[in-house]
MDTraj code that builds the backbone (N, CA, C; nanometers):
import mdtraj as md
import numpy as np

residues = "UNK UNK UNK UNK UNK UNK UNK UNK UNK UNK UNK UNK UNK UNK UNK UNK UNK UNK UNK UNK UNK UNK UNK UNK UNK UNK UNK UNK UNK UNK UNK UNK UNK UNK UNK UNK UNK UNK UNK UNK UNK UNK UNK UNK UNK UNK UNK UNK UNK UNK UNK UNK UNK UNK UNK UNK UNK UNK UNK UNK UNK UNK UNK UNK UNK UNK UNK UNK UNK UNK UNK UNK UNK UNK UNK UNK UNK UNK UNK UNK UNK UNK UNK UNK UNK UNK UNK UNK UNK UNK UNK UNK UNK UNK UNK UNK UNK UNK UNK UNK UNK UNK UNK UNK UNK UNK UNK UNK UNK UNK UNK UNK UNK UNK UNK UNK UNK UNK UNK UNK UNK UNK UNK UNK UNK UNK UNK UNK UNK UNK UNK UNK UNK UNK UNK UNK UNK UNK UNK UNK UNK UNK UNK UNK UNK UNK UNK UNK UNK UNK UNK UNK UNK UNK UNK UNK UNK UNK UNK UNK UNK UNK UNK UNK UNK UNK UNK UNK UNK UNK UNK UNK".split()
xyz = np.array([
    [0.0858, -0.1163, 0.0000],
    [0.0000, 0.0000, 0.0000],
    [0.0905, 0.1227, 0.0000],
    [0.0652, 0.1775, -0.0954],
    [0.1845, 0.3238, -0.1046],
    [0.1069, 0.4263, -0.0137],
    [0.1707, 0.5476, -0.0006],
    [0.1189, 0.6743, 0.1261],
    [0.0099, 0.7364, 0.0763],
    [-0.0261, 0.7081, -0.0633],
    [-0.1275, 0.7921, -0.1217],
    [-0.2639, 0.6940, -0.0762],
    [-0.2229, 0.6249, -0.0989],
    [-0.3702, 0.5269, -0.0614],
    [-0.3547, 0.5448, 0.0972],
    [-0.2710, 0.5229, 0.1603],
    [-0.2631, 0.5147, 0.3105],
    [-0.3250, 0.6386, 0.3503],
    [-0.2873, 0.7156, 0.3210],
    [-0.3442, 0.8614, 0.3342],
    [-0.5300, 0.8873, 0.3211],
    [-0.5370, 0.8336, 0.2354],
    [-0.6744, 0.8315, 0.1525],
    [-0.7495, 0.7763, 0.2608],
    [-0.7377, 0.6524, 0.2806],
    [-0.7908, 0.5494, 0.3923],
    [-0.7764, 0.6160, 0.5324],
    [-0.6799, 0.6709, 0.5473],
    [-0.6779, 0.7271, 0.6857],
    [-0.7731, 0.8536, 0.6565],
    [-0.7817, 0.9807, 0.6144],
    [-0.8990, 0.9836, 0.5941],
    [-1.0735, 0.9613, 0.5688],
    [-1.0103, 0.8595, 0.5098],
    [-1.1691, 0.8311, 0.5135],
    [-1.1763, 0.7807, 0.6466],
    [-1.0678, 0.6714, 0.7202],
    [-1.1845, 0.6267, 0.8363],
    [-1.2420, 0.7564, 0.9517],
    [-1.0943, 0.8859, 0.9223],
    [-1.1569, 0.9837, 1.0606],
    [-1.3065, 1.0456, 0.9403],
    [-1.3126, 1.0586, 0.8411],
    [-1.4426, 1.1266, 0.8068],
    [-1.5862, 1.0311, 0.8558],
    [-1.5544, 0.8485, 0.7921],
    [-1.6534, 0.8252, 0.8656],
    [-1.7337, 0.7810, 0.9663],
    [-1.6385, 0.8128, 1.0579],
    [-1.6357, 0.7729, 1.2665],
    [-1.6872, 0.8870, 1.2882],
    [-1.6451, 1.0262, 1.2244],
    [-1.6948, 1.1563, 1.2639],
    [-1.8229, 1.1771, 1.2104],
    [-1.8452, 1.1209, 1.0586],
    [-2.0431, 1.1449, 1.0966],
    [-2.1197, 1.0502, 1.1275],
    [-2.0706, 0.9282, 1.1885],
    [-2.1160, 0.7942, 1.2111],
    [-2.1228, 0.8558, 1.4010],
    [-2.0477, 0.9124, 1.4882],
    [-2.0557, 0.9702, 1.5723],
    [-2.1660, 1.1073, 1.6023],
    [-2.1235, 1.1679, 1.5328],
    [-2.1667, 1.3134, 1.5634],
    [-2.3144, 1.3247, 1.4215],
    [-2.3299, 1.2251, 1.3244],
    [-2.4759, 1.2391, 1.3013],
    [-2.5285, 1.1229, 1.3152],
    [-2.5054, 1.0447, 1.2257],
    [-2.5844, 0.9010, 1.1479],
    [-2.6552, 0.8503, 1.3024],
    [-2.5402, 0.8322, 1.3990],
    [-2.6087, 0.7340, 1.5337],
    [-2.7080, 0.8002, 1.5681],
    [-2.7423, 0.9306, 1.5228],
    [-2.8884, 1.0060, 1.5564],
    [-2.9748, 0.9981, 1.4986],
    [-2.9513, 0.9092, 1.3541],
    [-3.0469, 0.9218, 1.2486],
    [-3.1382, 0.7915, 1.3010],
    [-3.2576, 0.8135, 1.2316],
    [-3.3418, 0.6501, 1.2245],
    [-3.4826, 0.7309, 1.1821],
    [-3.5138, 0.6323, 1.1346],
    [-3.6470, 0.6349, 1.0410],
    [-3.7798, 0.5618, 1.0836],
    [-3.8583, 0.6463, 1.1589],
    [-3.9725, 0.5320, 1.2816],
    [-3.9147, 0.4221, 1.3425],
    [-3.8392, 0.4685, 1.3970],
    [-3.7588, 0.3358, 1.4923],
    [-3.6957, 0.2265, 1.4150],
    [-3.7073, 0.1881, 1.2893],
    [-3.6959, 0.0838, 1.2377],
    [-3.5859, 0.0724, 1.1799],
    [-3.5536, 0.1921, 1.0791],
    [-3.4328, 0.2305, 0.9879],
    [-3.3374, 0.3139, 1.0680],
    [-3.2090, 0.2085, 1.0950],
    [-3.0965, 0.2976, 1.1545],
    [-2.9677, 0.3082, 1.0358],
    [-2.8906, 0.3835, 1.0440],
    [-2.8327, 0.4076, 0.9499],
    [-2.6025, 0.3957, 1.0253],
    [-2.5708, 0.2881, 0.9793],
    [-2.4588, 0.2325, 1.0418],
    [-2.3702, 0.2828, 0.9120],
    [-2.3767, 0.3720, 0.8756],
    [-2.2640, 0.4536, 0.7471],
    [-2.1052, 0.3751, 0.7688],
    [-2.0856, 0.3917, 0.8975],
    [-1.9206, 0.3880, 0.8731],
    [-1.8910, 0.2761, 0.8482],
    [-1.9730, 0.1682, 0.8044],
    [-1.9357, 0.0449, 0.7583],
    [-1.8800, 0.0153, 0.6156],
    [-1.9330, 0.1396, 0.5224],
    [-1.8589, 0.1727, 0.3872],
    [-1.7123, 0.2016, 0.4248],
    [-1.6307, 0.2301, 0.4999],
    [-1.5217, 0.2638, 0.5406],
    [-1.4655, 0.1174, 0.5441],
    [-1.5232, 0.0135, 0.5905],
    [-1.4832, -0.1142, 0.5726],
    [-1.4957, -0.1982, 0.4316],
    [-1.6078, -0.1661, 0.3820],
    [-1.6110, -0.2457, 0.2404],
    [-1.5638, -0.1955, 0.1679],
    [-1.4982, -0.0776, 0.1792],
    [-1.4245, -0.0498, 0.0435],
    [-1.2796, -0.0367, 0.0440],
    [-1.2453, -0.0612, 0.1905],
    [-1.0476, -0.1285, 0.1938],
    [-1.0280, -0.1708, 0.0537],
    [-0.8881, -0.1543, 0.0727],
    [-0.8378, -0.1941, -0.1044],
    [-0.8499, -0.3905, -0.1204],
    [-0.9213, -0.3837, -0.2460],
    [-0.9357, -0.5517, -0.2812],
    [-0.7825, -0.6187, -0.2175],
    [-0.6579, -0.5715, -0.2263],
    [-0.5143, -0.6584, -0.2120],
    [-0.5011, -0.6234, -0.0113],
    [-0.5882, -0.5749, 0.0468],
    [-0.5530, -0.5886, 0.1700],
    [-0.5344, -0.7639, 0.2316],
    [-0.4856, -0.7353, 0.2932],
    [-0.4294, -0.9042, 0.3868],
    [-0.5406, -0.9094, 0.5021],
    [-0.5894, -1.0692, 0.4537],
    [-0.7367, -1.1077, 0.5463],
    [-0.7094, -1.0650, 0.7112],
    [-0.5763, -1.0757, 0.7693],
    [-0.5237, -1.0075, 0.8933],
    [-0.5480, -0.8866, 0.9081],
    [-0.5264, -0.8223, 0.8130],
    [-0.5393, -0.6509, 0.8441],
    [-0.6840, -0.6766, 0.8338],
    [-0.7750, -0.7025, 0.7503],
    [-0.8986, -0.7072, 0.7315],
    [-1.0122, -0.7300, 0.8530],
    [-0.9576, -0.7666, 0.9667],
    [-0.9896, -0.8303, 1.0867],
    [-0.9528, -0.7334, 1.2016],
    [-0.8831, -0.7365, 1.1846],
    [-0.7944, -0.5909, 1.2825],
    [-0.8732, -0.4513, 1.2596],
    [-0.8639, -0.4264, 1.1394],
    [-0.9622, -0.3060, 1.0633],
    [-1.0942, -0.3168, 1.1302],
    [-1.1651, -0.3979, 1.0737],
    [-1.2554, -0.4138, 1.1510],
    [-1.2909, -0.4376, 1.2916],
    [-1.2184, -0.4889, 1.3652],
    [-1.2311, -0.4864, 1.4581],
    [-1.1692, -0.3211, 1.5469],
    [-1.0810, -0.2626, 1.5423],
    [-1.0500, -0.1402, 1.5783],
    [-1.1575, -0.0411, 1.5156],
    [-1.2507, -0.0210, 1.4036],
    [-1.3813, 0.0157, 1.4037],
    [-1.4570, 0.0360, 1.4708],
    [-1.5213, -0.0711, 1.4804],
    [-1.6299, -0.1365, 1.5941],
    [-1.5465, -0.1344, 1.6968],
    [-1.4412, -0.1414, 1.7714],
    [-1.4388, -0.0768, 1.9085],
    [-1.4144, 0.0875, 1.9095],
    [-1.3959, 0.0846, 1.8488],
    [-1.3952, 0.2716, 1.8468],
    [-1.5146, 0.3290, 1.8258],
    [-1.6583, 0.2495, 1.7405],
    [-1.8197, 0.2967, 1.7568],
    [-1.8530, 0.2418, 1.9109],
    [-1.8021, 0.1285, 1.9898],
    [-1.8512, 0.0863, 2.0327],
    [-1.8671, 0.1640, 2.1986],
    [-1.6944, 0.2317, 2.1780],
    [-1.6618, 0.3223, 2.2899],
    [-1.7935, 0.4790, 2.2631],
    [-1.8266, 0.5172, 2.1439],
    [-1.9343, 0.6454, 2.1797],
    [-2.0293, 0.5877, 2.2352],
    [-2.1120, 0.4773, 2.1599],
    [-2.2177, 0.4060, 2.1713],
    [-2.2700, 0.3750, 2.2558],
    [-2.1625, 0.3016, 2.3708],
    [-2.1490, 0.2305, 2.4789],
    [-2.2256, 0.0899, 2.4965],
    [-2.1695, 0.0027, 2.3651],
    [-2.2780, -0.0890, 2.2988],
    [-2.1624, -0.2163, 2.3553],
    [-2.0466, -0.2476, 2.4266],
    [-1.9968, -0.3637, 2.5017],
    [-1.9507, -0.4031, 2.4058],
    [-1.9192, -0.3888, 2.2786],
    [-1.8387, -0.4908, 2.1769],
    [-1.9022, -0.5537, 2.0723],
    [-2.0620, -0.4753, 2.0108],
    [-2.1209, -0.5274, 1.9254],
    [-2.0668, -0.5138, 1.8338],
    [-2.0990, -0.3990, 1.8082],
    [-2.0168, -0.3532, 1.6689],
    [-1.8677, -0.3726, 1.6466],
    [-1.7901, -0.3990, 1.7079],
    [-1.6870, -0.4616, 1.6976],
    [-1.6692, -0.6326, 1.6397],
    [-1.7738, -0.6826, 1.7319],
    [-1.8181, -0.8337, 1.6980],
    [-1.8763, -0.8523, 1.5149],
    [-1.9724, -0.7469, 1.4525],
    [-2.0146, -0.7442, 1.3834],
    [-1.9030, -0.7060, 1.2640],
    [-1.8612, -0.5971, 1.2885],
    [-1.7427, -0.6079, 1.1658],
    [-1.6321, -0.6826, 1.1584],
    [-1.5935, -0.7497, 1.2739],
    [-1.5120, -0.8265, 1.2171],
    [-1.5539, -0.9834, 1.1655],
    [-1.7366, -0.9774, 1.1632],
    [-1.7793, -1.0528, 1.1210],
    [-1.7607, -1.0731, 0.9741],
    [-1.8291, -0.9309, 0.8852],
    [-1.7977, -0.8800, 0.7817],
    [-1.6968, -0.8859, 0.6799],
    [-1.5606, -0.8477, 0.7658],
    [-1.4450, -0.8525, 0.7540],
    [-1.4157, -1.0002, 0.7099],
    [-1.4562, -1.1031, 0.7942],
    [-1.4461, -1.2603, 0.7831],
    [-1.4929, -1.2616, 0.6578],
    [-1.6022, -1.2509, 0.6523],
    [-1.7163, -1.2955, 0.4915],
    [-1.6504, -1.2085, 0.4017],
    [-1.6143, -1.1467, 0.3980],
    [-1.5720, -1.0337, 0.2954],
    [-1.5200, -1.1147, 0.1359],
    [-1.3849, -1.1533, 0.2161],
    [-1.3390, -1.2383, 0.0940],
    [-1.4026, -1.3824, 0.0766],
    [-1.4752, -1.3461, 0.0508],
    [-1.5786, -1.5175, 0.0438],
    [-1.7146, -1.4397, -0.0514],
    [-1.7583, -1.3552, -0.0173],
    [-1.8380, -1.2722, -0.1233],
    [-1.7661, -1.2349, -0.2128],
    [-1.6446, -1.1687, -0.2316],
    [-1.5912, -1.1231, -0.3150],
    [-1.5606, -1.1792, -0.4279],
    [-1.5111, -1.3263, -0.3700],
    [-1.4645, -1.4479, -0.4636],
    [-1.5832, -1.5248, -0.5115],
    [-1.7405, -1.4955, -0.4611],
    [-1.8449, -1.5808, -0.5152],
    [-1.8724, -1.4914, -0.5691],
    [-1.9044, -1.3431, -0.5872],
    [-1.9851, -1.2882, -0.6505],
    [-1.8824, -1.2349, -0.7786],
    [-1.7487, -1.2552, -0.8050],
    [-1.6950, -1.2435, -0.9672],
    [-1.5274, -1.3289, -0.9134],
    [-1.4498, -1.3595, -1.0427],
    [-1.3727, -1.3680, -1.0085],
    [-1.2433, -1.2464, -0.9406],
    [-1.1773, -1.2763, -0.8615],
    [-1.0760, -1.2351, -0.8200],
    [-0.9773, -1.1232, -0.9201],
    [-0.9575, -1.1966, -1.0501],
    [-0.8696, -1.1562, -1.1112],
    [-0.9439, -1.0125, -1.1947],
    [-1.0712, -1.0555, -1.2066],
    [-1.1559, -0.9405, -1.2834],
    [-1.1622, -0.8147, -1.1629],
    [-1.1454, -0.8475, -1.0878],
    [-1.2259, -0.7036, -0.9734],
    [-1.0925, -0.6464, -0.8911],
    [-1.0436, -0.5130, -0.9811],
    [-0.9564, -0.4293, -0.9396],
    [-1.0123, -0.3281, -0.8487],
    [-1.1008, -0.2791, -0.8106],
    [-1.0928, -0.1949, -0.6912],
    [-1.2393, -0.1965, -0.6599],
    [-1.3332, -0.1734, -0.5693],
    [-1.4423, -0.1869, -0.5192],
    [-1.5014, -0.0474, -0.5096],
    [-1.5631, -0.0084, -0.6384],
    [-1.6294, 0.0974, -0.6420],
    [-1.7328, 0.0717, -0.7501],
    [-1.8169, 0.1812, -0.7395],
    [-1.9107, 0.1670, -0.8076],
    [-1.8761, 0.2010, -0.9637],
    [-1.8527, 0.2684, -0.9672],
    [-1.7773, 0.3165, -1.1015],
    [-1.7369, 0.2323, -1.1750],
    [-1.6486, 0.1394, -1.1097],
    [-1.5511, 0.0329, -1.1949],
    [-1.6225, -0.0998, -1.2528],
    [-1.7188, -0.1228, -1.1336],
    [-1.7896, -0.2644, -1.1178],
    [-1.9400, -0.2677, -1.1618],
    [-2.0130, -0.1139, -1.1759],
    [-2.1614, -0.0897, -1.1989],
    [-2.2383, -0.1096, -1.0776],
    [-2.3515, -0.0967, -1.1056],
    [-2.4832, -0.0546, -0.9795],
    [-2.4719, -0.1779, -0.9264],
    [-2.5005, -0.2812, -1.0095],
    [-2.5440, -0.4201, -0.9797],
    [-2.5100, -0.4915, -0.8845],
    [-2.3939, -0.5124, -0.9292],
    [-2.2523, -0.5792, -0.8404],
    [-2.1867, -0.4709, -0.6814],
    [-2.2443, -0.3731, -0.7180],
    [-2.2409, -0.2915, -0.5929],
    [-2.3638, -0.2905, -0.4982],
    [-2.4563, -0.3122, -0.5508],
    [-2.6192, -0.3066, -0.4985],
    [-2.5274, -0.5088, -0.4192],
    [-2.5210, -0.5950, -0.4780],
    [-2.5381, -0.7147, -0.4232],
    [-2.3924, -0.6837, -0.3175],
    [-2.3190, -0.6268, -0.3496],
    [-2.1585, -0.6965, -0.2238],
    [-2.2148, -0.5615, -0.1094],
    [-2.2922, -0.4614, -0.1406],
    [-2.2879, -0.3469, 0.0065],
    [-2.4218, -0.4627, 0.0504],
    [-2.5391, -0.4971, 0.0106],
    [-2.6282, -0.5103, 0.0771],
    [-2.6200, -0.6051, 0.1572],
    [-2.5933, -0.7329, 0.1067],
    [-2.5253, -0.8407, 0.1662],
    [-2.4549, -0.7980, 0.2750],
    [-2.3308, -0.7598, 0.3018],
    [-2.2924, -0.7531, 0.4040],
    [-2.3286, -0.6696, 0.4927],
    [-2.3792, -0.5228, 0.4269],
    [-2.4845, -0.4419, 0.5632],
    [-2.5725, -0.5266, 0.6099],
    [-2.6302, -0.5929, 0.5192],
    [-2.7263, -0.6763, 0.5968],
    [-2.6963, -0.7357, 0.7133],
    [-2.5825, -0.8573, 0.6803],
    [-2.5151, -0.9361, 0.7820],
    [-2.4354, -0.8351, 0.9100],
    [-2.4067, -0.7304, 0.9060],
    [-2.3498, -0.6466, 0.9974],
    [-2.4887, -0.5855, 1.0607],
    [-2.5717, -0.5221, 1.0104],
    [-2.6665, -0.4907, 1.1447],
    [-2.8005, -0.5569, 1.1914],
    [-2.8097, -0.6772, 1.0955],
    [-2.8422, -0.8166, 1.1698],
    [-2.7798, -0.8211, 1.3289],
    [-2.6762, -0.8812, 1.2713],
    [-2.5750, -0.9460, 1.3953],
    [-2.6140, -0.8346, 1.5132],
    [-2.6068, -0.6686, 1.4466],
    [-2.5874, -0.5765, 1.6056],
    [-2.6983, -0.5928, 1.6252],
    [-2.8388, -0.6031, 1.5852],
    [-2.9641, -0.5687, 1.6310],
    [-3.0052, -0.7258, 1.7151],
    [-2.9213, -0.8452, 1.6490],
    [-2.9798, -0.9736, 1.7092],
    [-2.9240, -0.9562, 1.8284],
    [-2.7712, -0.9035, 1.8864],
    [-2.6927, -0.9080, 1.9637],
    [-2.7509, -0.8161, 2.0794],
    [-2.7797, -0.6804, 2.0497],
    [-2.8658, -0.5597, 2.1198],
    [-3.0327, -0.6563, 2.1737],
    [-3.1100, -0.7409, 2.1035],
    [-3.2258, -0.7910, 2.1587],
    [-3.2054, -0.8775, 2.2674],
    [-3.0830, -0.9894, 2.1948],
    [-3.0477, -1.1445, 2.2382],
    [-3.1881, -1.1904, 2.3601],
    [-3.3042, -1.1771, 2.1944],
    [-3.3911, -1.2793, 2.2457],
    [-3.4969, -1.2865, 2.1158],
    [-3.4887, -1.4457, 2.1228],
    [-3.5179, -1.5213, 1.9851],
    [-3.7036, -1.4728, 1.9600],
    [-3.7478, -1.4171, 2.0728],
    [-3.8830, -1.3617, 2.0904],
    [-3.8980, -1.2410, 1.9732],
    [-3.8076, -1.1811, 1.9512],
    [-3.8136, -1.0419, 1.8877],
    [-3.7760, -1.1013, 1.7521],
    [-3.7796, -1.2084, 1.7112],
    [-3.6764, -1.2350, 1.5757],
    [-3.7086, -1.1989, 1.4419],
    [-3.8345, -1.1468, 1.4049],
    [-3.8931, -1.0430, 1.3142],
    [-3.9091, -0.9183, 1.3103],
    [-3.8742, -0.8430, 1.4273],
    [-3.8817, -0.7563, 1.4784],
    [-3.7104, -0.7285, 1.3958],
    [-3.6220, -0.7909, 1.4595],
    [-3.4941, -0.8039, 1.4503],
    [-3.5069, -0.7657, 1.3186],
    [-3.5419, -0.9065, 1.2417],
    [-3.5203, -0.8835, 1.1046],
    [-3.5704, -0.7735, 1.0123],
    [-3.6789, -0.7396, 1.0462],
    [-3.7625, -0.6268, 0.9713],
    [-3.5905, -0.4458, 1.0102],
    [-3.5975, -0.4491, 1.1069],
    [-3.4950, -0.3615, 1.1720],
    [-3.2965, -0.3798, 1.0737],
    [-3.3109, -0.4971, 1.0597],
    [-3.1685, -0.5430, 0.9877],
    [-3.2200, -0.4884, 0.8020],
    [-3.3398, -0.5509, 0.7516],
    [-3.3260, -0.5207, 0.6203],
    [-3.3345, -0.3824, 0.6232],
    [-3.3988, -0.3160, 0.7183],
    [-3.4622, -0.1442, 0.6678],
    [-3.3338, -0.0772, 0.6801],
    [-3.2555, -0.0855, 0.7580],
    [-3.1547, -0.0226, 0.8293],
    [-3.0028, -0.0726, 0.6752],
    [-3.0302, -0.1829, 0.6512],
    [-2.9130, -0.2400, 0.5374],
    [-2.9490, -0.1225, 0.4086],
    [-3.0968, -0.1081, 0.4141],
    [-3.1212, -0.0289, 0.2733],
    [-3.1470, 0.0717, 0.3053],
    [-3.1441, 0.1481, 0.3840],
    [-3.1221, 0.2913, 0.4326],
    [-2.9390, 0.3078, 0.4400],
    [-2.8908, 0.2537, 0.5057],
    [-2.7414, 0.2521, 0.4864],
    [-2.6846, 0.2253, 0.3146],
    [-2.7531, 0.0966, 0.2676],
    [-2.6624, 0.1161, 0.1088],
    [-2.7354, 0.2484, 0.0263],
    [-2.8624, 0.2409, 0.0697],
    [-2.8914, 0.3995, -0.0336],
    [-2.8138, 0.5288, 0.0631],
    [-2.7838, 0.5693, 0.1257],
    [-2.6598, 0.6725, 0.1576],
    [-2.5391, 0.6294, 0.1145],
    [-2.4756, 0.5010, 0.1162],
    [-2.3608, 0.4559, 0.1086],
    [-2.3572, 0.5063, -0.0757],
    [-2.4389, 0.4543, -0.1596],
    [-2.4609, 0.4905, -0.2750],
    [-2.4446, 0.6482, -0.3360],
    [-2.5071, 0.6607, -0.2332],
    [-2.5793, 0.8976, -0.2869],
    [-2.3603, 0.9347, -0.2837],
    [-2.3098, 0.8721, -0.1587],
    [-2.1945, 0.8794, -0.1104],
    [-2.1122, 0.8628, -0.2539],
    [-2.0940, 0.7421, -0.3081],
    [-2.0464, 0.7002, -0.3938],
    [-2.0220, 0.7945, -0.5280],
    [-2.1599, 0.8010, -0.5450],
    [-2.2110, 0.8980, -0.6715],
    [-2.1372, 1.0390, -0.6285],
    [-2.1141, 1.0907, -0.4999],
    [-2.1082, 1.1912, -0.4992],
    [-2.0060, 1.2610, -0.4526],
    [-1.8744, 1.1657, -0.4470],
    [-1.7411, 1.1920, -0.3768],
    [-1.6671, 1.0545, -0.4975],
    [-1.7306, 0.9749, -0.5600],
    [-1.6132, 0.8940, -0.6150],
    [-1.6559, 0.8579, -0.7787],
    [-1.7165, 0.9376, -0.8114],
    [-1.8292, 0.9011, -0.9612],
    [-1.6541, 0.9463, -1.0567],
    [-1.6798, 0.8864, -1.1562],
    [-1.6284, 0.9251, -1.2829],
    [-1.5297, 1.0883, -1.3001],
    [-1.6949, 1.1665, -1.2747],
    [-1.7212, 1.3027, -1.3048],
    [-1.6038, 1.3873, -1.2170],
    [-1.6358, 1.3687, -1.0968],
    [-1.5231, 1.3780, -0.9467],
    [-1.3938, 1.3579, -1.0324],
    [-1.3496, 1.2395, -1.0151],
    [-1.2150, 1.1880, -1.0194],
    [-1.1540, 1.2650, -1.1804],
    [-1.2233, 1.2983, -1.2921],
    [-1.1870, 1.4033, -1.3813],
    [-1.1368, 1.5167, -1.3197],
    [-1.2123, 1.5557, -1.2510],
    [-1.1839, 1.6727, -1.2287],
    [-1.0436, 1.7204, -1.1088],
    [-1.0034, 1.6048, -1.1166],
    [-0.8450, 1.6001, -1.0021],
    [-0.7654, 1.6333, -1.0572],
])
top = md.Topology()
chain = top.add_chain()
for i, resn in enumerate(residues, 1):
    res = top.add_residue(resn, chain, resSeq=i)
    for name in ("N", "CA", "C"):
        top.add_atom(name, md.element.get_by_symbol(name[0]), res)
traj = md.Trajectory(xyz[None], top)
């Protein structure tokens, strides 16, 4: 990883801890739709990161939401869930050798609509099953995991379009 990317990444994670802190954890939509943004900060690490760092990353995340939150290690638990599956989606949903960087731009809507939703899904699943931990609520849960996955990939998206589109990166 050269300093330009290092740089890049280190940015992005203080931009999105700082509105994942100071807004998003305020956001929600009739109780149902919560919006866990800084998890794009994780899916879009560079494709050649090492499954170690990938784990670590995630996990120093989620304890750093977990310290505002005061949520005991969910979100920590959850991304480095993510982190796990990561390269296992990556490698089922195209080959390896075809998929140079994880953006929308490069890969299209499609293939971006299936690798963010999927794993938002599986990430605020896990926090909302973990936050109930009781099998009583388990539709409740779930209704709360899909709304919250597609409230997060449609920002994660508007995001995309609107800091990493084509149009943007011309203009550097």
């Amino acid at each position: 990883m050269n300093n330009v990317v290092l740089i890049r990444q280190t940015g992005a994670f203080f931009a999105y801890l700082f509105l994942q802190i100071f807004f998003f954890r305020h956001l929600d939509l009739f109780g149902v739709a919560f919006c866990f943004l800084y998890v794009n900060f994780l899916l879009f690490l560079p494709i050649n990161t090492d499954n170690r760092v990938l784990l670590f990353a995630g996990f120093f995340v989620g304890f750093f939401v977990d310290g505002f939150d005061n949520t005991l290690g969910i979100h920590a638990f959850a991304c480095v869930l993510i982190m796990y599956f990561r390269p296992f989606l990556l490698h089922f949903l195209s080959d390896r050798n075809e998929v140079y960087t994880l953006s929308l731009s490069e890969n299209g809507i499609f293939w971006y609509l299936q690798y963010t939703l999927v794993l938002t899904f599986i990430h605020h699943f896990t926090i909302f099953l973990l936050q109930q931990f009781n099998i009583t609520y388990f539709f409740d849960t779930l209704l709360k995991g899909v709304a919250s996955a597609l409230l997060t990939t449609v920002l994660g998206l508007l995001i995309q379009y609107l800091f990493f589109s084509p149009l943007v990166k011309n203009t550097r």
